[in-house]
C-alpha positions in Angstrom: -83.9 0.4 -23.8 -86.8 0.8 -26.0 -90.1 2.2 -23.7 -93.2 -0.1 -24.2 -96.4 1.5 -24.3 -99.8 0.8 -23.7 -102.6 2.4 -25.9 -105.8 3.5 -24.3 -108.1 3.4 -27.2 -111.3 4.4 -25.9 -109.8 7.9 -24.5 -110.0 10.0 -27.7 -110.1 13.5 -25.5 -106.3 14.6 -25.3 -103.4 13.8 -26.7 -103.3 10.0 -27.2 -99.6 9.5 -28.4 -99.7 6.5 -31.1 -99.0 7.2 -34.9 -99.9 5.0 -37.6 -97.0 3.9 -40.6 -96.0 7.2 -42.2 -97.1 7.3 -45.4 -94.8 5.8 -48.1 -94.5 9.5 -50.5 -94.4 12.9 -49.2 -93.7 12.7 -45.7 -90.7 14.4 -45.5 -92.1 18.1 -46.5 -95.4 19.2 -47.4 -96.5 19.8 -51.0 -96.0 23.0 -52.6 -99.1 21.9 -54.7 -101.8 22.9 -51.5 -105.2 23.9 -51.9 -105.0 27.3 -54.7 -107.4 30.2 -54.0 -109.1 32.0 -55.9 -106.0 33.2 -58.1 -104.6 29.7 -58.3 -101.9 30.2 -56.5 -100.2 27.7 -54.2 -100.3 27.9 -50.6 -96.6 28.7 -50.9 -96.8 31.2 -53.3 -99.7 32.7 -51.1 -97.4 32.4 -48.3 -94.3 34.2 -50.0 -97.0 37.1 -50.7 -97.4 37.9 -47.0 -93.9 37.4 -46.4 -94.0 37.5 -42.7 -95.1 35.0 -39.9 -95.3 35.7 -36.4 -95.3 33.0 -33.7 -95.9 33.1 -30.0 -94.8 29.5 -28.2 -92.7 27.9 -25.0 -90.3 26.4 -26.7 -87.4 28.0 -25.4 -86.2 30.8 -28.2 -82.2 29.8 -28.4 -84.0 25.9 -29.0 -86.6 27.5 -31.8 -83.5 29.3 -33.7 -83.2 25.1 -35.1 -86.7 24.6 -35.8 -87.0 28.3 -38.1 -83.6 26.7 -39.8 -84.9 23.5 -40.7 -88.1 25.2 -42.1 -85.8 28.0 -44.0 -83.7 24.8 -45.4 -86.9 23.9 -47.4 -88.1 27.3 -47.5 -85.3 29.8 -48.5 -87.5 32.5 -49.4 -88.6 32.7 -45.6 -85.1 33.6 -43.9 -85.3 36.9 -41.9 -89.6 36.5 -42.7 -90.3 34.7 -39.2 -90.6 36.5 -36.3 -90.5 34.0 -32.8 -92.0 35.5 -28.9 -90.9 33.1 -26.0 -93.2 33.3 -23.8 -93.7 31.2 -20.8 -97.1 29.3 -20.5 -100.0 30.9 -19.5 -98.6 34.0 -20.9 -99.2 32.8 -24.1 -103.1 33.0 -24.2 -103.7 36.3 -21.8 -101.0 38.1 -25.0 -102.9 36.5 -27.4 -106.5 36.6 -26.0 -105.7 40.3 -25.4 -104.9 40.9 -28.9 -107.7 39.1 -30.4 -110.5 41.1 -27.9 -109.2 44.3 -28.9 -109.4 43.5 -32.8 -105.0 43.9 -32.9 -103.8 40.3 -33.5 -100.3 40.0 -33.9 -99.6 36.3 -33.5 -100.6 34.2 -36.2 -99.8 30.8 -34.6 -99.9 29.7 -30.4 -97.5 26.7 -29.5 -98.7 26.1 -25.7 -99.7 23.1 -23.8 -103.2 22.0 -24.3 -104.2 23.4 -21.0 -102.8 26.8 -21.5 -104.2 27.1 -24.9 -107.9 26.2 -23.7 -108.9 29.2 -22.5 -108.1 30.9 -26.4 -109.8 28.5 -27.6 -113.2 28.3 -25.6 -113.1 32.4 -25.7 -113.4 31.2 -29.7 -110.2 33.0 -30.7 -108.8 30.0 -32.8 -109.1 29.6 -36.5 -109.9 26.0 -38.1 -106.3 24.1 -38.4 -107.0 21.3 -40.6 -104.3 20.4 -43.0 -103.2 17.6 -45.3 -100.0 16.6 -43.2 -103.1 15.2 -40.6 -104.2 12.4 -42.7 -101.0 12.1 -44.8 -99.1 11.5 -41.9 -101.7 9.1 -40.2 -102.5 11.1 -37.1 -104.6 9.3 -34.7 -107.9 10.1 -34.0 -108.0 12.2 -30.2 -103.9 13.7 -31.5 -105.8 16.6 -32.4 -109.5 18.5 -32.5 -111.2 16.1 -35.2 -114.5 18.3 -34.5 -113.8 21.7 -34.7 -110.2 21.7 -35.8 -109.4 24.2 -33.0 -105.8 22.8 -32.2 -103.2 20.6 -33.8 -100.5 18.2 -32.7 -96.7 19.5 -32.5 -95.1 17.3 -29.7 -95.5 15.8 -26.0 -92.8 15.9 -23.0 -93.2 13.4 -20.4 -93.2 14.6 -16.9 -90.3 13.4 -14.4 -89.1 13.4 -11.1 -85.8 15.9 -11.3 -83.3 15.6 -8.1 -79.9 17.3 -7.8 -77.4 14.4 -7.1 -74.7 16.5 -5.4 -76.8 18.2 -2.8 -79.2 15.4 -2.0 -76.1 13.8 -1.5 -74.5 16.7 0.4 -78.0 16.6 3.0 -77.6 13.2 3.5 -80.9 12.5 1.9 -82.1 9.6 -0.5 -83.6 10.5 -4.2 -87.0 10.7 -4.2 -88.7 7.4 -5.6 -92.5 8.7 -6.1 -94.6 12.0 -6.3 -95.9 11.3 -2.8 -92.4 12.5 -2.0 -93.1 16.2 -2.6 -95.2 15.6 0.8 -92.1 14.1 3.1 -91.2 16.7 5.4 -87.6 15.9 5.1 -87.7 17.7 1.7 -89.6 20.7 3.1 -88.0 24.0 1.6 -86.0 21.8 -1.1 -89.1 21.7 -3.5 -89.6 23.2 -7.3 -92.0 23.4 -9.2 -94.2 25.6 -11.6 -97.4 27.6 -10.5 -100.2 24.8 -11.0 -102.6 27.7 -11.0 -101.1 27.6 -14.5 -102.1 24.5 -15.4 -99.1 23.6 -17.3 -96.5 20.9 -15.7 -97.4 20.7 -11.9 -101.4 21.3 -12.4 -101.5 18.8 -15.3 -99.8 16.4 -13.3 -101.9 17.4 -9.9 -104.9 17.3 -12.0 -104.2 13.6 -13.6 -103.5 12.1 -10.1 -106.7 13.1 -8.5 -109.0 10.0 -10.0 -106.5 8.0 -8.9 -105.6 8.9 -5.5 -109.3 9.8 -5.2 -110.8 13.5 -3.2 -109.8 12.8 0.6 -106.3 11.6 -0.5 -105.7 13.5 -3.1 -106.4 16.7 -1.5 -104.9 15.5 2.0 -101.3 15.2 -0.6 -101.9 18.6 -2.1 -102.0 19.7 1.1 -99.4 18.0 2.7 -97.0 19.3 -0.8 -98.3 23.0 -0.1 -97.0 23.1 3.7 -93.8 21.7 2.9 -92.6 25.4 1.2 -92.4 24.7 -2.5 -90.5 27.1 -4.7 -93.4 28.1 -7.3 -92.1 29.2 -10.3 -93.0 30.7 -13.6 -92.1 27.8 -15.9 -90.7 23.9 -15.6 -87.7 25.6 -17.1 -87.1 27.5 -14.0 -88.1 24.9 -12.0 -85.5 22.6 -13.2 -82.8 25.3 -13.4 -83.3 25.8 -9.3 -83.0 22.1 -9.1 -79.7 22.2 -11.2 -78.4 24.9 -9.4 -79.3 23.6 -5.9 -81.2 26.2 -5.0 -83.8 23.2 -4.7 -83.3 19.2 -4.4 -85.9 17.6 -6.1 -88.7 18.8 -8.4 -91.5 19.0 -11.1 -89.6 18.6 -14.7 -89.8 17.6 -18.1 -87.5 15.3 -20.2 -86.6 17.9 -22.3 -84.8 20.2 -19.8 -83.2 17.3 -18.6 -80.9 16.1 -21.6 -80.6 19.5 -22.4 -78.9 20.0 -18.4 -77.1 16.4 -19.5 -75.8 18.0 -22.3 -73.8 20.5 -20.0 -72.7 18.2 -17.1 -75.7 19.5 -14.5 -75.7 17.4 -11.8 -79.3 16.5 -12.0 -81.1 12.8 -12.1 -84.2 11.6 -13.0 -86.9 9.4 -11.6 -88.9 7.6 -14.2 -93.2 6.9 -12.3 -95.3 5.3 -13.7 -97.5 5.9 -15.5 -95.5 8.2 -17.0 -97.6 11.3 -17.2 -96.8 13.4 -20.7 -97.7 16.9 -21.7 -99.2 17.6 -24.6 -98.1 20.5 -26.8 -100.7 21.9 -28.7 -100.4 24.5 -31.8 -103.6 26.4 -32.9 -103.8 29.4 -35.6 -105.0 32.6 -34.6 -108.9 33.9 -35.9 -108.0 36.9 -37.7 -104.6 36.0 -38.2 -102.2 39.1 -40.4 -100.7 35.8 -42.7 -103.3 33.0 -42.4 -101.4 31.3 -45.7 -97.7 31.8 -43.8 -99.3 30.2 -41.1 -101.2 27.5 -42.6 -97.9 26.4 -44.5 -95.5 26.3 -41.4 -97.8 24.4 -39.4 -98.0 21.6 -42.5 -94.2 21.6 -42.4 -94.5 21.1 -38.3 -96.4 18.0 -38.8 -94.6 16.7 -41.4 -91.3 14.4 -40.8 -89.2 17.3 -41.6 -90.9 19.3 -38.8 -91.2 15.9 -36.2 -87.3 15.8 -36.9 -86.6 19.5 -35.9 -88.4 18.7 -33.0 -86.7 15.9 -31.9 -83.5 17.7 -32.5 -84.5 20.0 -30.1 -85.1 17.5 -27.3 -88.9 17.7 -27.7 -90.7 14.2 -28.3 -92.2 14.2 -31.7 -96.2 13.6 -31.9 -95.1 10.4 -34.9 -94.6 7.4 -32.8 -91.9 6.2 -35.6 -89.8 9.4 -35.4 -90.0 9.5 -31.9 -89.4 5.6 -30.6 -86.0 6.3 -33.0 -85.0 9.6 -31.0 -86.0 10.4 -27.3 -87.6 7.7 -25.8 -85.6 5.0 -26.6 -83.9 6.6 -23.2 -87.1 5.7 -21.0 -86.6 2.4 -19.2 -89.4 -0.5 -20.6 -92.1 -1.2 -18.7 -93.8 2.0 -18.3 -96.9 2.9 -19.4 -97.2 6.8 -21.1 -100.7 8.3 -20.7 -101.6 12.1 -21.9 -101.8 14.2 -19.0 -105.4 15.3 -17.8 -106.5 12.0 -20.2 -108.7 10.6 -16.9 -109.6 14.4 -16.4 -111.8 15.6 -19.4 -113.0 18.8 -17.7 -109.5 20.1 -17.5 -109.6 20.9 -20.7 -113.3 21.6 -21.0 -113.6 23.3 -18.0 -110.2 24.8 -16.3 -111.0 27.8 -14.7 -112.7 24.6 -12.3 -109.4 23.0 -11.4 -107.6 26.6 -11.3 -109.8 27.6 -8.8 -109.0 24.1 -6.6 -105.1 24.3 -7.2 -105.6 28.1 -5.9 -107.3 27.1 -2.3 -104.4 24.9 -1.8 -101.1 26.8 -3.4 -102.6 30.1 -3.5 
């Protein structure tokens, strides 16, 4: 069934996921005819010059393998050039912040959620990002950093409720029908979900609930979540896979992990809440970057169809409304209303080491 949205227009802080029309010529891969420097050469011939490209990002590295061949397709000359570091988030910025303070950058692009990248960014350890793809491709206003151009769109996951059908089942126990779940006793022990100290899947989604729910009830929840024995993890990934495996009943997951589980017969279901929360995934080019032009050039090709596609092959929602209503969520259910997560939040992003510090008093 094709998922209806509802568009909040004034809130241009996060990711607000609505695409105008793709343009009519070009959208499919970026010109070869960018900006020339000095020496007139094209961004791709500047690009071929530094012949590498390093890229540090949470998209699962057996899942990027498609994204560097759809870019190699366009781009023969860069087969064997890119060089791709899984990393979970979190991880991400403390590498690449590292690396930057000690004048040894490595990584000339970070893929992270917006959260995890903030802390790069604020340090000022991102490099402007702006590229034609943003206007060619109609990106909306609040999609990415129309200031500063610290960060760029790549793609958003919507958060779900994951349960394992066979050992609910097995318990005797119902599938959970809301997040105020995670706070039932009868699930205590049975619970996954990443570190929100993170401020990736579970702290975005912690984070967006608290204006609604209100401090007294919000925190009472927290509370009530944290002394019913969670499994913290490292990642959603993980999270899901203790799910799958039944090491844990319900959890914290994204979309992405879930069709991928579907793919190989894991007994998992889903719980669709609305509003449907969604993570934003961010991409932002390194200051002092080893091959800015490399860089500069993949990121174009990320935003463009061509990239939005890869994406979407990959079971990651593309940040183009058109590409993506055709793909992924024509599996969400209608009636539910997406929102960026952290949109009602704006010091999450401006100000995380704030929310850090009041997911740590609870989940330590």
């Amino acid at each position: 069934m094709k998922a209806q949205f509802k568009v909040l227009n004034a809130i241009l802080i996060v990711v607000i996921i609505v695409l105008g029309i793709i343009a009519a010529y070009g959208w499919l891969r970026p010109t070869q005819s960018s900006t020339p420097s000095s020496t007139s050469l094209t961004l791709e011939q500047l690009a071929m010059q530094e012949g590498k490209l390093t890229i540090y990002g949470v998209i699962d590295t057996s899942d990027f393998v498609t994204i560097i061949s759809a870019f190699v397709s366009q781009y023969p000359w860069a087969a064997g050039e890119i060089q791709y570091v899984g990393l979970d988030p979190g991880q991400i910025t403390t590498r690449a912040l590292s690396e930057y303070q000690a004048g040894k950058v490595q990584a000339d692009i970070l893929i992270d959620t917006l959260g995890s990248l903030m802390p790069f960014i604020l340090a000022g350890a991102a490099s402007n990002c702006n590229n034609p793809m943003l206007s060619l491709m109609n990106y909306t206003l609040g999609t990415y950093d129309n200031k500063n151009y610290t960060w760029c769109p790549s793609y958003w996951l919507p958060i779900v409720m994951v349960y394992n059908i066979q050992k609910l089942k097995s318990l005797g126990l119902p599938p959970p029908t809301n997040w105020s779940d995670l706070a039932n006793p009868k699930y205590k022990g049975l619970i996954a979900f990443d570190d929100p100290t993170i401020l990736n899947v579970a702290g975005s989604l912690f984070t967006s609930l608290y204006p609604i729910l209100g401090n007294s009830t919000w925190t009472n929840l927290m509370k009530a979540i944290a002394a019913n024995n969670p499994i913290i993890t490292e990642s959603a990934g993980e999270a899901y896979d203790k799910v799958a495996s039944g090491e844990a009943a319900i959890g914290i997951g994204l979309i992405n992990d879930y069709l991928e589980g579907l793919e190989h017969g894991a007994p998992v279901g889903i719980v669709w809440i609305n509003p449907v929360f969604s993570l934003p995934i961010a991409t932002a080019l390194t200051k002092n970057a080893p091959h800015p032009n490399f860089a500069k050039l993949f990121l174009m090709w990320l935003l463009s169809g061509a990239g939005q596609l890869a994406l979407a092959k990959i079971n990651r929602v593309p940040m183009n409304l058109i590409i993506a209503e055709g793909t992924l969520l024509k599996i969400m259910p209608s009636g539910f209303t997406v929102l960026p997560a952290a949109y009602n939040v704006p010091d999450f992003y401006t100000n995380p080491t704030k929310w850090i510090n009041v997911l740590k008093t609870i989940f330590g």
